[in-house]
The first five atom37 places (N, CA, C, CB, O) and aatype in JSON, in Angstrom:
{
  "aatype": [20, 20, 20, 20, 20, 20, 20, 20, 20, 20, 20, 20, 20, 20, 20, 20, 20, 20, 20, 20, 20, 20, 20, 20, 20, 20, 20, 20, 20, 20, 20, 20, 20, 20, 20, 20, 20, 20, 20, 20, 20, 20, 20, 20, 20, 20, 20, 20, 20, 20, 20, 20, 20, 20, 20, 20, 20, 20, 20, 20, 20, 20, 20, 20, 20, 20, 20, 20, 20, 20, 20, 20, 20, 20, 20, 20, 20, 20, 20, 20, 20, 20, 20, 20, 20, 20, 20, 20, 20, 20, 20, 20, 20, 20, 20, 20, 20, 20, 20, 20, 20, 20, 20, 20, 20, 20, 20, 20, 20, 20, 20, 20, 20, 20, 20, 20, 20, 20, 20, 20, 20, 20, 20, 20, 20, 20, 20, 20, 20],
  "atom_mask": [
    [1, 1, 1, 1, 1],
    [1, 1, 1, 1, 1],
    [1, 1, 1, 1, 1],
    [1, 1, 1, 1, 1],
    [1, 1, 1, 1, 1],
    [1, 1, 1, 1, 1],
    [1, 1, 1, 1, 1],
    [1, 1, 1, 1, 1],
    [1, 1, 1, 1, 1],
    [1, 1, 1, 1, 1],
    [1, 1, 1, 1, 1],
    [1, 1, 1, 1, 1],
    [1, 1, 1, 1, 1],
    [1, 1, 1, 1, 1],
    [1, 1, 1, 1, 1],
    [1, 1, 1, 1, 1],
    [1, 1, 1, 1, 1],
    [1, 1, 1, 1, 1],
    [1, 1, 1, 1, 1],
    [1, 1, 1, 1, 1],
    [1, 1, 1, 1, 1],
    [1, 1, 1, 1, 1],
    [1, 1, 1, 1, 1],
    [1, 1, 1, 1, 1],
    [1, 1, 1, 1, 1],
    [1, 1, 1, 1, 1],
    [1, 1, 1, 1, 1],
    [1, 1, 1, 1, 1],
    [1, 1, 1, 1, 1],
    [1, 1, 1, 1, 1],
    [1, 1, 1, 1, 1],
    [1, 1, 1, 1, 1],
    [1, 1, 1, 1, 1],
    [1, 1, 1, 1, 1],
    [1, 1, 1, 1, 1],
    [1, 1, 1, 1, 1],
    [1, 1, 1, 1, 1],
    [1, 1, 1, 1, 1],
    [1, 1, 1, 1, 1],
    [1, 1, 1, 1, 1],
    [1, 1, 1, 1, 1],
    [1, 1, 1, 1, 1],
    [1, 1, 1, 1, 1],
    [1, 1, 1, 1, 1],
    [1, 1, 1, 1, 1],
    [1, 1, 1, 1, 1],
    [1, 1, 1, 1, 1],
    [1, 1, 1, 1, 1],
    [1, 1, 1, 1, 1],
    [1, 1, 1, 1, 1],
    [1, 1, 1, 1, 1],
    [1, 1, 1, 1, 1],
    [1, 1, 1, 1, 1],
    [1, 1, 1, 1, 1],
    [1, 1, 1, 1, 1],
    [1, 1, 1, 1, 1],
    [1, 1, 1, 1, 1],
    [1, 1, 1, 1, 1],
    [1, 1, 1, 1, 1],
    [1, 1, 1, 1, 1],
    [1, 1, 1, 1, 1],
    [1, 1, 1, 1, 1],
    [1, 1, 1, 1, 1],
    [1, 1, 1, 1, 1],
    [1, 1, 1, 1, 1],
    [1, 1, 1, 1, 1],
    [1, 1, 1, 1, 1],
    [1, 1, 1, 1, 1],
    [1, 1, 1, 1, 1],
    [1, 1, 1, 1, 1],
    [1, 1, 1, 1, 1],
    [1, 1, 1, 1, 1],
    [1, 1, 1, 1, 1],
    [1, 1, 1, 1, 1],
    [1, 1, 1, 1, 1],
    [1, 1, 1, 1, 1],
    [1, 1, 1, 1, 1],
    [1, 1, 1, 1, 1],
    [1, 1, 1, 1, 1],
    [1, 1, 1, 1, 1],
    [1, 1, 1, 1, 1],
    [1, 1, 1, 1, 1],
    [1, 1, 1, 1, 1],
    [1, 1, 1, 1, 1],
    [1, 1, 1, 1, 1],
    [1, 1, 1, 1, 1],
    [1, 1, 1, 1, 1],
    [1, 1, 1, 1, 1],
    [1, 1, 1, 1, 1],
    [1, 1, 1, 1, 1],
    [1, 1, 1, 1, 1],
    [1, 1, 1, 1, 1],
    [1, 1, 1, 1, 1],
    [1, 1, 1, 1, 1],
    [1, 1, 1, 1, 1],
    [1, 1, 1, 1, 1],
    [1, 1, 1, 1, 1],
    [1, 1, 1, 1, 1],
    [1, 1, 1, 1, 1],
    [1, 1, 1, 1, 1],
    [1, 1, 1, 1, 1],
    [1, 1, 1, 1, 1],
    [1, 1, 1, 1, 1],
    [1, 1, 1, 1, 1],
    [1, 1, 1, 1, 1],
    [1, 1, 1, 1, 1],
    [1, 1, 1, 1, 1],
    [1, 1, 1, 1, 1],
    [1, 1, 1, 1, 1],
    [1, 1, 1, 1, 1],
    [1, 1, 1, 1, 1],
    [1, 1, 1, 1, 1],
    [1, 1, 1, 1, 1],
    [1, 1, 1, 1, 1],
    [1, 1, 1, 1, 1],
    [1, 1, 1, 1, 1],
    [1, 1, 1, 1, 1],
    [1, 1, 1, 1, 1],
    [1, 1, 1, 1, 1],
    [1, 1, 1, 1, 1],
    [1, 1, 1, 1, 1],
    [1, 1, 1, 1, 1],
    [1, 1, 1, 1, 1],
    [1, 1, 1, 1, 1],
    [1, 1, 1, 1, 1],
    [1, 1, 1, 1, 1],
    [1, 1, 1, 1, 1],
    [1, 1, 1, 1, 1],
    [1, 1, 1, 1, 1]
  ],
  "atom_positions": [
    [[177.98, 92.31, 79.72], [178.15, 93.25, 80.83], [178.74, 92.55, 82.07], [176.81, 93.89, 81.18], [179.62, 93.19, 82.64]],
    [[178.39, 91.31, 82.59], [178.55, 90.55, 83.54], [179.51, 89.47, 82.97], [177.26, 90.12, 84.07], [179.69, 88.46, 83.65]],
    [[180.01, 89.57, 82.05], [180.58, 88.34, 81.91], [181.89, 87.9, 82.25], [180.48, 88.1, 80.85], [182.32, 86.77, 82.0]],
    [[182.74, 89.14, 83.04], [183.99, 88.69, 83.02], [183.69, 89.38, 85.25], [185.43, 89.69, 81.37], [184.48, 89.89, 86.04]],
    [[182.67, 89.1, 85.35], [182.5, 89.76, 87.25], [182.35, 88.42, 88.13], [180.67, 90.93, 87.67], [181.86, 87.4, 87.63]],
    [[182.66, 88.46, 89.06], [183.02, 87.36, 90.14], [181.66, 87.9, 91.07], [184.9, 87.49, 91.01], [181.49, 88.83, 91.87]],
    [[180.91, 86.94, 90.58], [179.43, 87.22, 91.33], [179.72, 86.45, 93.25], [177.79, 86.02, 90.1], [180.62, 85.76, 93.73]],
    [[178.6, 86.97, 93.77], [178.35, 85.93, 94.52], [177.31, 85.89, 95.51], [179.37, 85.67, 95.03], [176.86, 87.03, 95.62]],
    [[176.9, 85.31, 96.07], [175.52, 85.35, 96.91], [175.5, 85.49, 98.07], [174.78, 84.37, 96.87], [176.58, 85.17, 98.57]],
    [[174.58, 85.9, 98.96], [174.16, 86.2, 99.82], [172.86, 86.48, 100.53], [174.64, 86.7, 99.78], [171.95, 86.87, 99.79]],
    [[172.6, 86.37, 101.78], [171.29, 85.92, 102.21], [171.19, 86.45, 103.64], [171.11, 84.31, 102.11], [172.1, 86.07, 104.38]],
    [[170.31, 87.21, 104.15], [169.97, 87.4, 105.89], [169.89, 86.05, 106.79], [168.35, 88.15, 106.12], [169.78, 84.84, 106.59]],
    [[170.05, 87.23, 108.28], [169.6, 86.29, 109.16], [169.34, 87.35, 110.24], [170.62, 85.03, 109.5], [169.78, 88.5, 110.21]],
    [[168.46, 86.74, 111.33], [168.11, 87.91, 112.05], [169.19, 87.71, 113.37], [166.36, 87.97, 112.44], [169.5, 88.73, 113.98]],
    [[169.59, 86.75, 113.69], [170.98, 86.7, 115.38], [172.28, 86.26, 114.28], [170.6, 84.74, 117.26], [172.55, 85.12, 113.9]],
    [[172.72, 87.07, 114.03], [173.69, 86.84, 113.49], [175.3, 86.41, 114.56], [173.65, 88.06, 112.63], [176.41, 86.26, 114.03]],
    [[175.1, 86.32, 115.74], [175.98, 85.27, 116.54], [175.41, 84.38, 116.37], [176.28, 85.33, 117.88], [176.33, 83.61, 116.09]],
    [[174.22, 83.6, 116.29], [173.85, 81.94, 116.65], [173.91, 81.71, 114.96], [171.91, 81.46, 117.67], [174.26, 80.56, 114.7]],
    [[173.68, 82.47, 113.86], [174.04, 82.04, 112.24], [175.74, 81.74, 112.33], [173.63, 83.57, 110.93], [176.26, 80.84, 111.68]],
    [[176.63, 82.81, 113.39], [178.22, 82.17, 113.28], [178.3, 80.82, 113.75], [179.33, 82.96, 114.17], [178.6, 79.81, 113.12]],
    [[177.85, 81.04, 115.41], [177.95, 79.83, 115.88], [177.61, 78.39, 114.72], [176.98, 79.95, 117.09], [178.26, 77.41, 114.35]],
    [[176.68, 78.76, 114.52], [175.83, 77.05, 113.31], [176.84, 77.26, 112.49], [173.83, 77.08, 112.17], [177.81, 76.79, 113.08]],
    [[177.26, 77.77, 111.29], [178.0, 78.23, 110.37], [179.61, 77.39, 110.73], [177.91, 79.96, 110.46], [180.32, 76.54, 110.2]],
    [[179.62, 78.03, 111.65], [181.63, 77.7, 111.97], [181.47, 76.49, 113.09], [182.85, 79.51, 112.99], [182.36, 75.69, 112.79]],
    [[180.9, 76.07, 114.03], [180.8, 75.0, 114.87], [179.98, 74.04, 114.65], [180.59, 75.32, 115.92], [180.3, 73.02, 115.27]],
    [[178.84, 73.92, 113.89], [177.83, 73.09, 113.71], [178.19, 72.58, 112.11], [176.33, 73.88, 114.0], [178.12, 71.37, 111.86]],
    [[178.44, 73.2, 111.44], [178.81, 72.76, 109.94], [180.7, 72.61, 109.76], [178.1, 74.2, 108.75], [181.06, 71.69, 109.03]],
    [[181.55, 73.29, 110.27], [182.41, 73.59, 110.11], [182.94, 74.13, 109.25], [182.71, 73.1, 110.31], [183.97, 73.6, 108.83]],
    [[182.46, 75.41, 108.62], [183.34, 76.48, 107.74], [183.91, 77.91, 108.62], [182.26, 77.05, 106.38], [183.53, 78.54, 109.61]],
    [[185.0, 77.99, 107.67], [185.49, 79.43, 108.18], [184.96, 80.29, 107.96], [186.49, 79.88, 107.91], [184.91, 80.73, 106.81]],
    [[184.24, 80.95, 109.15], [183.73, 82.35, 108.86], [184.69, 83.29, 109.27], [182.43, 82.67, 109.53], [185.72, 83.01, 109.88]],
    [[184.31, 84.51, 108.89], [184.82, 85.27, 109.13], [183.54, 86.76, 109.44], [185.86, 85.17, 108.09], [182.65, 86.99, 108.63]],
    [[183.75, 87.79, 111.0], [182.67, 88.78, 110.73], [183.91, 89.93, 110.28], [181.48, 89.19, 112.26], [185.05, 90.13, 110.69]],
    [[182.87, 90.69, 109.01], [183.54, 92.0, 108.9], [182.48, 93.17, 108.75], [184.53, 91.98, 107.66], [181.27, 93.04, 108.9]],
    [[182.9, 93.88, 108.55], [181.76, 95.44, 108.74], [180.61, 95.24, 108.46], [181.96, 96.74, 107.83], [180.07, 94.71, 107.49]],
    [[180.07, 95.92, 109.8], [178.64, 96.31, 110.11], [177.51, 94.44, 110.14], [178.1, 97.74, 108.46], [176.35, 94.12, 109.91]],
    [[178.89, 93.69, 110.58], [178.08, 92.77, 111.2], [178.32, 91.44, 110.15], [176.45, 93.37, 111.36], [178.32, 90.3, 110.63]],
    [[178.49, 91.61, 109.03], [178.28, 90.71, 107.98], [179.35, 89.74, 108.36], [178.37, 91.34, 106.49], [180.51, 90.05, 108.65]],
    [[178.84, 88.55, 108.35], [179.52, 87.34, 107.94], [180.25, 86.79, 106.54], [178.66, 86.56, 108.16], [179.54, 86.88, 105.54]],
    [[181.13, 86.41, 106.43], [181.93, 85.72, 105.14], [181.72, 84.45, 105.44], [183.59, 86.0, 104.93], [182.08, 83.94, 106.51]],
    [[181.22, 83.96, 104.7], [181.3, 82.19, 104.38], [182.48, 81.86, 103.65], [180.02, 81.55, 103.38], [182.5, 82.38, 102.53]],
    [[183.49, 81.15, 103.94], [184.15, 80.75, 103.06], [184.3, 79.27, 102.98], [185.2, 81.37, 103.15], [184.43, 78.55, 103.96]],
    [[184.25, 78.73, 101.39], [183.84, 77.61, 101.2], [184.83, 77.59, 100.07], [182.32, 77.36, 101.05], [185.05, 78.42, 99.19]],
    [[185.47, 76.21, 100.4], [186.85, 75.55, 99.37], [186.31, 75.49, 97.98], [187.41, 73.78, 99.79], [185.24, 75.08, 97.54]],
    [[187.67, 76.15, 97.24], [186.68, 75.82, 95.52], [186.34, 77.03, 95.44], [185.09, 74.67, 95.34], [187.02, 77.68, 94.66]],
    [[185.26, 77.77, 96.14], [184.95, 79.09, 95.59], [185.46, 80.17, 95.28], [184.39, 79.47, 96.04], [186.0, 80.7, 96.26]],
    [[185.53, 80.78, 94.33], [186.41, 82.23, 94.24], [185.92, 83.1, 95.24], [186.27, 83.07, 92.79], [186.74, 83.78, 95.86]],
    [[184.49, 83.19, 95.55], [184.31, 84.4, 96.31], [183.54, 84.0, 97.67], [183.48, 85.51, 95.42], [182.85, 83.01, 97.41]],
    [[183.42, 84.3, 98.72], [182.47, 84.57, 99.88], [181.16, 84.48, 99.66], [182.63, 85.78, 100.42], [180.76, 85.02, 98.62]],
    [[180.3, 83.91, 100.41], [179.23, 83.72, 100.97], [178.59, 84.49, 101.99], [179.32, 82.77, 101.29], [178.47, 84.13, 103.16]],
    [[178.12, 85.7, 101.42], [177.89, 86.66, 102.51], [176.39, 86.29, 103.43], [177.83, 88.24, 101.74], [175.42, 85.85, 102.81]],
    [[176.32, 86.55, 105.09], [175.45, 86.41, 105.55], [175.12, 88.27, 106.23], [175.69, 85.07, 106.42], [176.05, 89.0, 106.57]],
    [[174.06, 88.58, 106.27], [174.15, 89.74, 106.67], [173.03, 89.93, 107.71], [174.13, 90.62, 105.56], [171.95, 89.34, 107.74]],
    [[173.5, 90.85, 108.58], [172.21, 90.7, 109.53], [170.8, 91.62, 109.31], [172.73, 91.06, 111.02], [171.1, 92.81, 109.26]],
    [[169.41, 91.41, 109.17], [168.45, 92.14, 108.98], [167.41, 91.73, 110.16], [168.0, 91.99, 107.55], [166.73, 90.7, 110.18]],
    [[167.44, 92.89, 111.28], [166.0, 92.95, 112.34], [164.38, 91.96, 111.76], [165.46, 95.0, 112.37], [163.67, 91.12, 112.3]],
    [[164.38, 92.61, 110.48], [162.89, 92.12, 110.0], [163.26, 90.67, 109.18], [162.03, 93.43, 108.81], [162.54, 90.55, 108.18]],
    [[163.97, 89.83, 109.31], [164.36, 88.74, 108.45], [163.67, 88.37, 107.88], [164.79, 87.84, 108.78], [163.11, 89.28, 107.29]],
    [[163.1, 87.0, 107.53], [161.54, 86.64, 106.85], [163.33, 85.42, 105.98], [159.98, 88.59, 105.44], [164.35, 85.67, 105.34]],
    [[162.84, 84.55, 106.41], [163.35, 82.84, 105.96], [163.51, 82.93, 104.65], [162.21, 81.47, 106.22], [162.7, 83.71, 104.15]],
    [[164.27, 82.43, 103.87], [163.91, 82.23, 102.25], [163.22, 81.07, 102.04], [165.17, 82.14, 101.28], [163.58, 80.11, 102.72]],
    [[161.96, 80.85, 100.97], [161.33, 79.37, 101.18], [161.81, 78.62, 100.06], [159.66, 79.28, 101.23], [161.14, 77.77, 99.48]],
    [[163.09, 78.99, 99.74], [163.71, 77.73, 99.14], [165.13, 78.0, 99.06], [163.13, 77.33, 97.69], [165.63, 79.05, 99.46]],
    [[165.82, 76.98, 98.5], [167.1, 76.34, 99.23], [167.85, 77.75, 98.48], [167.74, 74.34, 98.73], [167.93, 78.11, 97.31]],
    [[168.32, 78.29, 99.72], [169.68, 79.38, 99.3], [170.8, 78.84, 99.58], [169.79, 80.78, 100.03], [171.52, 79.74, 100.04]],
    [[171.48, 77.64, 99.54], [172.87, 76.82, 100.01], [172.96, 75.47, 99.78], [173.12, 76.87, 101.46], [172.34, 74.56, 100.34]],
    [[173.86, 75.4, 98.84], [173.67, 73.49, 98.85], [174.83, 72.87, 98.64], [172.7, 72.76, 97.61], [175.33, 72.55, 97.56]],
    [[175.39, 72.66, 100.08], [176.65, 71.49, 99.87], [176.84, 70.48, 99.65], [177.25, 71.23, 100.48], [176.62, 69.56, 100.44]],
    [[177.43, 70.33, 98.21], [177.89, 69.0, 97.6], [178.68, 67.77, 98.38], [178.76, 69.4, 96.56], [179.87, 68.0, 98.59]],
    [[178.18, 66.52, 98.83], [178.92, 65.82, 99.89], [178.73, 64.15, 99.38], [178.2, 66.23, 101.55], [177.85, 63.54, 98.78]],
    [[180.07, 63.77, 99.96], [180.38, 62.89, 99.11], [179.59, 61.64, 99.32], [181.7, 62.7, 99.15], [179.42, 60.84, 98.4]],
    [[179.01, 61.43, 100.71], [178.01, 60.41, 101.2], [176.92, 61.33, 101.65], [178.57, 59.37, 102.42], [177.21, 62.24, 102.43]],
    [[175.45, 61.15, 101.14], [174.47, 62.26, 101.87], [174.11, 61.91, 103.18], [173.1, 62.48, 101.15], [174.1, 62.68, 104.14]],
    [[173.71, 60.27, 103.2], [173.72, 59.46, 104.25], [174.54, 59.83, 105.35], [174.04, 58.3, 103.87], [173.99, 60.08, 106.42]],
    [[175.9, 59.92, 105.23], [176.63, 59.74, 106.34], [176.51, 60.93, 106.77], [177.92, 59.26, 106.25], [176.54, 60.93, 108.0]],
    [[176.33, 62.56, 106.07], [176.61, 63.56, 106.48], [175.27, 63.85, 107.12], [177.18, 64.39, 105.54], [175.48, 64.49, 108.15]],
    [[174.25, 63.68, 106.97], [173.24, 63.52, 107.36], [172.94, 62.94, 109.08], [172.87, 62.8, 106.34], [172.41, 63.56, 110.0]],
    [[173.48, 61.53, 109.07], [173.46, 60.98, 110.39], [174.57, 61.69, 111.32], [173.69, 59.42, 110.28], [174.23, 61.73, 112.51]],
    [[176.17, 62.41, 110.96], [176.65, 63.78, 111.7], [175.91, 65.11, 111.95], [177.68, 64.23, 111.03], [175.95, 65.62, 113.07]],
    [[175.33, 65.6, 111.07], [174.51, 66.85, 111.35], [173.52, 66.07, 112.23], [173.81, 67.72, 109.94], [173.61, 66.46, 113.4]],
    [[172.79, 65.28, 112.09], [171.91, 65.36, 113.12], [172.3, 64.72, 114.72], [170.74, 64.71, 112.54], [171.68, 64.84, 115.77]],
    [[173.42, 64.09, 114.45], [174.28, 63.8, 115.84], [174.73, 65.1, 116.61], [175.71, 62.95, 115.48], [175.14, 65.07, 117.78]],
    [[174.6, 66.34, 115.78], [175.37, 67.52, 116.3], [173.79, 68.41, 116.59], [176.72, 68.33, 114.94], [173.9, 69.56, 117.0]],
    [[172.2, 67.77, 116.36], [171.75, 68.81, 116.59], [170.64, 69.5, 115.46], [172.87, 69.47, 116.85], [169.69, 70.25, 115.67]],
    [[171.22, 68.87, 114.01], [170.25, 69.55, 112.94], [169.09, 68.5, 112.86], [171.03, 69.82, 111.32], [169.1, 67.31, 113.18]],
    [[168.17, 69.21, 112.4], [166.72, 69.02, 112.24], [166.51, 68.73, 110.52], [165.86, 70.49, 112.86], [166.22, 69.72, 109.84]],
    [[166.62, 67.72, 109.99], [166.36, 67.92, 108.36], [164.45, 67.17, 108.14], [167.98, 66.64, 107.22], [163.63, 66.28, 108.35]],
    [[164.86, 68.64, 107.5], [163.04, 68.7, 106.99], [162.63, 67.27, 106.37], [162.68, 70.04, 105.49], [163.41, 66.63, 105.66]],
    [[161.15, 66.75, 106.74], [160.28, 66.09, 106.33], [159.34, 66.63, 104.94], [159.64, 65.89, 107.49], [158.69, 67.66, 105.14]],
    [[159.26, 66.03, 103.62], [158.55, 66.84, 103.05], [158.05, 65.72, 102.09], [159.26, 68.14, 102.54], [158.79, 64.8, 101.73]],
    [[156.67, 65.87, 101.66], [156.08, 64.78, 100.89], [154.97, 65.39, 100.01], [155.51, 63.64, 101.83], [153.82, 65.72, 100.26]],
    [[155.96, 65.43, 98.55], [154.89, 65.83, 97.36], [154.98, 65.1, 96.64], [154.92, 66.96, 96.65], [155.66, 65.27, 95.63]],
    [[154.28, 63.93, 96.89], [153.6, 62.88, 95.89], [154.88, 61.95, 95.33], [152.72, 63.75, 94.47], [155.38, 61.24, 96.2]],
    [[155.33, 61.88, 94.35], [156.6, 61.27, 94.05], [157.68, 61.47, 94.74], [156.95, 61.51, 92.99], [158.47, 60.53, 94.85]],
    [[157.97, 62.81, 95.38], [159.03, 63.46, 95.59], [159.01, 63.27, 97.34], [158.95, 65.02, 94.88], [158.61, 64.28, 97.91]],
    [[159.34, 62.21, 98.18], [159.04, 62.29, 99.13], [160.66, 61.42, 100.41], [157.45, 61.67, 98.9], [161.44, 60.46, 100.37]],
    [[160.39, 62.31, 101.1], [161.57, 61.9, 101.96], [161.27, 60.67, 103.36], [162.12, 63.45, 102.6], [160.28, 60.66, 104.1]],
    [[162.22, 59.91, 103.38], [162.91, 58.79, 104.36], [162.64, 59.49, 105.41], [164.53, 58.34, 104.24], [162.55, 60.69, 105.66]],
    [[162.55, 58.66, 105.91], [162.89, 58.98, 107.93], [163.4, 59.79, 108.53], [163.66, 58.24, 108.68], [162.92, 60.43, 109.47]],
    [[165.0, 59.91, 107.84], [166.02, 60.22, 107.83], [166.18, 62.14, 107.28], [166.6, 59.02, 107.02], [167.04, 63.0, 107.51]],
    [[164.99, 62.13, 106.56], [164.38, 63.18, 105.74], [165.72, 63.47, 104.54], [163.9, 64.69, 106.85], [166.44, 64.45, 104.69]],
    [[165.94, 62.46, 103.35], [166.66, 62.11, 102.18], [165.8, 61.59, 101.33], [167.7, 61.25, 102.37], [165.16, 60.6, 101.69]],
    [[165.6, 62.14, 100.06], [165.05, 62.08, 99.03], [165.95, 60.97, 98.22], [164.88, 63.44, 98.5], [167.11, 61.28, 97.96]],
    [[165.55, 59.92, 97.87], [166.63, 58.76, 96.94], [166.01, 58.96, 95.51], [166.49, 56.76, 97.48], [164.92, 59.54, 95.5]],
    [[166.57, 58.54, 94.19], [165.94, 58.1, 93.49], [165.53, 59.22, 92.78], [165.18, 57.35, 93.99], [165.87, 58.98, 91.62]],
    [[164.92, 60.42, 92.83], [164.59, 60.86, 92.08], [165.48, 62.33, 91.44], [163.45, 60.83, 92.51], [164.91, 63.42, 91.4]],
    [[166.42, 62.2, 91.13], [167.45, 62.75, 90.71], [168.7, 62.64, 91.99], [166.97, 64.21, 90.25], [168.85, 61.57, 92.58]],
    [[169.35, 63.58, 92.26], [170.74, 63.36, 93.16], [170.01, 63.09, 94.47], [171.96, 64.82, 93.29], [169.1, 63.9, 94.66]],
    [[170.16, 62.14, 95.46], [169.76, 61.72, 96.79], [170.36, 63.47, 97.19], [170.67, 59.97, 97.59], [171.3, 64.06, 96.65]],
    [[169.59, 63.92, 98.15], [169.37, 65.03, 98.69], [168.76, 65.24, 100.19], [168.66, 65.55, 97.82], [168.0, 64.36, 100.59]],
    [[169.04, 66.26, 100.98], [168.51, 66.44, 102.31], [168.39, 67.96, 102.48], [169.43, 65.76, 103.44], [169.35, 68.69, 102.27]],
    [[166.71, 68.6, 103.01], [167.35, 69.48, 103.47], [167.05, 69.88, 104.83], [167.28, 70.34, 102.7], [166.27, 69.19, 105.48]],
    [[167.87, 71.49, 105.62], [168.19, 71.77, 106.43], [167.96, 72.91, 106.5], [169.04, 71.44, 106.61], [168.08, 73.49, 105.42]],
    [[167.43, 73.94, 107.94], [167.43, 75.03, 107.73], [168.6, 75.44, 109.11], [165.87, 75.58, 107.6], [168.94, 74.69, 110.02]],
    [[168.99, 76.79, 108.86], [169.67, 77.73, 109.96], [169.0, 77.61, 111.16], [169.67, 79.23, 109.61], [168.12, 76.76, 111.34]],
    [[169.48, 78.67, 112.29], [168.9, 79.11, 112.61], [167.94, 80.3, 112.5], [169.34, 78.92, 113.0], [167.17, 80.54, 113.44]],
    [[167.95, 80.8, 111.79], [167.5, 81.78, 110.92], [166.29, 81.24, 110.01], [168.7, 82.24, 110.07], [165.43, 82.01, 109.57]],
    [[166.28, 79.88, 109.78], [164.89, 79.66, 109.05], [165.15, 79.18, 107.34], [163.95, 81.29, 109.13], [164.3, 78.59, 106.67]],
    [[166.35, 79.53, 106.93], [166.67, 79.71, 105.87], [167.43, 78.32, 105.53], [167.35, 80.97, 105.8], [168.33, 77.85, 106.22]],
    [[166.82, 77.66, 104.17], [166.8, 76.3, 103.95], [168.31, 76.36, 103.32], [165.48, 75.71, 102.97], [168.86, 77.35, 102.84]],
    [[168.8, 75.07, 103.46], [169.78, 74.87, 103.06], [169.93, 73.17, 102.43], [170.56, 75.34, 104.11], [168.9, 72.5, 102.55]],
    [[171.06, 72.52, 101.83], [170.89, 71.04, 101.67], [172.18, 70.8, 101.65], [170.11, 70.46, 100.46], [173.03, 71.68, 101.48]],
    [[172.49, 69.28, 101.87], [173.2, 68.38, 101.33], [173.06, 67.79, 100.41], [173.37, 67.76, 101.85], [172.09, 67.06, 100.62]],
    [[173.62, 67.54, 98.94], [173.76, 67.1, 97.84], [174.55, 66.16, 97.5], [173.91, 67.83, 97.28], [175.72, 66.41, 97.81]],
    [[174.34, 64.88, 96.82], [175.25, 64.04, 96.12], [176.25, 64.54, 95.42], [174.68, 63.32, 95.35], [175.72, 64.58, 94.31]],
    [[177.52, 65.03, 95.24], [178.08, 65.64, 94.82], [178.59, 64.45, 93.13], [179.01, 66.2, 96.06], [178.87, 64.68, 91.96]],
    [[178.48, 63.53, 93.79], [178.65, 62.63, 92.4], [177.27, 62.05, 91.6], [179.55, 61.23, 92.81], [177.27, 60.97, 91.01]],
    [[176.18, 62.89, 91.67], [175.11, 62.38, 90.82], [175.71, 62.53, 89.57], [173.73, 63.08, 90.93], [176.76, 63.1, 89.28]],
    [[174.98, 62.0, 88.93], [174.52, 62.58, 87.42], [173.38, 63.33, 86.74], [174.45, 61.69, 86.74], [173.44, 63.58, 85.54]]
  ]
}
């Protein structure tokens, strides 16, 4: 049924100017707003958009709805937070993050990040295995 459809995802936010602002100035992708408020993410490589949409009652997603593949996690890491981002601290037993809040070692070195909106996001090793 689905097999020949160009899916694609999407996720709220409740100020959908300060989700553009972060989005297009803080990360640097092209957004784009089109009807009734919604944001386009557009991200190289993808066939389709990244829709952000605005909802009054938001409520965060509590796990990662976004994860950009990057070629140093480290380096992108020490820019986002030169510009301002906050990457989560999180410690479950094996699985526990650096200073820096980067997970090494236990599958692809990883970081994550939320919006303003609440809604988690990461940086990924794009060359793990």
């Amino acid at each position: 049924m689905f097999k020949h459809t160009k899916a694609f995802s999407g996720f709220s936010a409740d100020d959908i100017s300060k989700a553009k602002d972060f989005y297009a100035n803080t990360l640097g992708l092209e957004v784009t707003e089109g009807m009734m408020g919604i944001l386009k993410l557009h991200i190289e490589g993808n066939s389709n958009d990244i829709i952000v949409y605005p909802k009054p009652n938001h409520t965060p997603a509590s796990f990662t709805v976004l994860n950009f593949p990057v070629d140093n996690v480290e380096d992108t890491v020490d820019q986002l937070t030169a510009k301002g981002v906050v990457f989560e601290q999180y410690d479950f037993g094996q699985m526990k993050t650096d200073s820096k809040g980067i997970v090494r070692g236990m599958g692809p070195t990883i970081a994550w990040f939320k919006d303003p909106a609440g809604n988690i996001m990461s940086v990924i090793d794009k060359n793990a295995k």
